[in-house]
C-alpha positions in Angstrom: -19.6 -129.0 -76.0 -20.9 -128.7 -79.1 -23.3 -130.9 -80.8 -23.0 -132.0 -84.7 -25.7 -132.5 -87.1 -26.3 -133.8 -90.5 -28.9 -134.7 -92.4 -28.8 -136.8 -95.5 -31.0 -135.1 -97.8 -30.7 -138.0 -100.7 -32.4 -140.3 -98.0 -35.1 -137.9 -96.9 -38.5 -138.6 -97.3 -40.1 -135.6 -96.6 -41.7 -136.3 -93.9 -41.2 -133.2 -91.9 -40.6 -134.5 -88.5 -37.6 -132.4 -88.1 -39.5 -129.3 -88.5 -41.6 -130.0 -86.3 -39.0 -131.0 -83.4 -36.4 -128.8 -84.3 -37.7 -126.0 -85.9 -34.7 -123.7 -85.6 -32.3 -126.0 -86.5 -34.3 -127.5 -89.4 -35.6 -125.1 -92.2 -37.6 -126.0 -95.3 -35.1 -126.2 -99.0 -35.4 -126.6 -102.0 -37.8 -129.0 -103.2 -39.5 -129.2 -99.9 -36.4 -131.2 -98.2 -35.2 -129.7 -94.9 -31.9 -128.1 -94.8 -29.9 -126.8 -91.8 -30.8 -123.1 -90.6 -28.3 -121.0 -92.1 -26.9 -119.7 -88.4 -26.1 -123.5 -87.8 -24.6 -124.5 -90.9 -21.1 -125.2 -91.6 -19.2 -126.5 -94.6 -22.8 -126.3 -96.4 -26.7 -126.9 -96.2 -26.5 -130.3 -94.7 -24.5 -129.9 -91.4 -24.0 -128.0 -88.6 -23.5 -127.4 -85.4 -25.4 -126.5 -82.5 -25.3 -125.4 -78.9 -26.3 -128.4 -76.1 -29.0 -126.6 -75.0 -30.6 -127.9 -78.4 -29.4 -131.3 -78.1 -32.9 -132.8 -76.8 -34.5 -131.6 -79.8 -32.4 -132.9 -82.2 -32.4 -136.1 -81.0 -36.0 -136.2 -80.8 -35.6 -135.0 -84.9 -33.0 -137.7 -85.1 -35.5 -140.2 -83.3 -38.2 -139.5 -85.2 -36.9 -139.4 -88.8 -38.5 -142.4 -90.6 -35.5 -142.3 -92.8 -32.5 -142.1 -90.7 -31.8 -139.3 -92.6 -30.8 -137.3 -89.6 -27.2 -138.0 -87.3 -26.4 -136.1 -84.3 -23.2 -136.6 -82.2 -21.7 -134.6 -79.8 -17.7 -134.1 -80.1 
């Protein structure tokens, strides 16, 4: 099943937690925001999908985002 991300970049505050939880789903853009990686991405920068087997990490990106900035559902 696969597991949808987004990230609201207008929200982000930089804090990098993503990153660090999720560091190949979450990549560094422009201006220091995160984006998604580009082998995630679909319909642009700031979703994607990704398999299950990185659903525990970004949650704990989604979790730990002092933001919100980051949603992750699975369809």
């Amino acid at each position: 099943m696969p597991v949808k991300v987004k990230i609201d970049r207008s929200k982000c505050v930089v804090a990098h937690f993503c990153l660090f939880y999720a560091p190949t789903v979450f990549i560094p853009g422009d201006g220091g925001k995160p984006v998604i990686s580009p082998e995630y991405a679909s319909g642009g920068m700031e979703e994607g999908y990704v398999p299950e087997e990185l659903y525990d990490q970004v949650k704990e990106a989604e979790r730990h985002c002092p933001s919100r900035a980051i949603k992750v559902y699975r369809e």
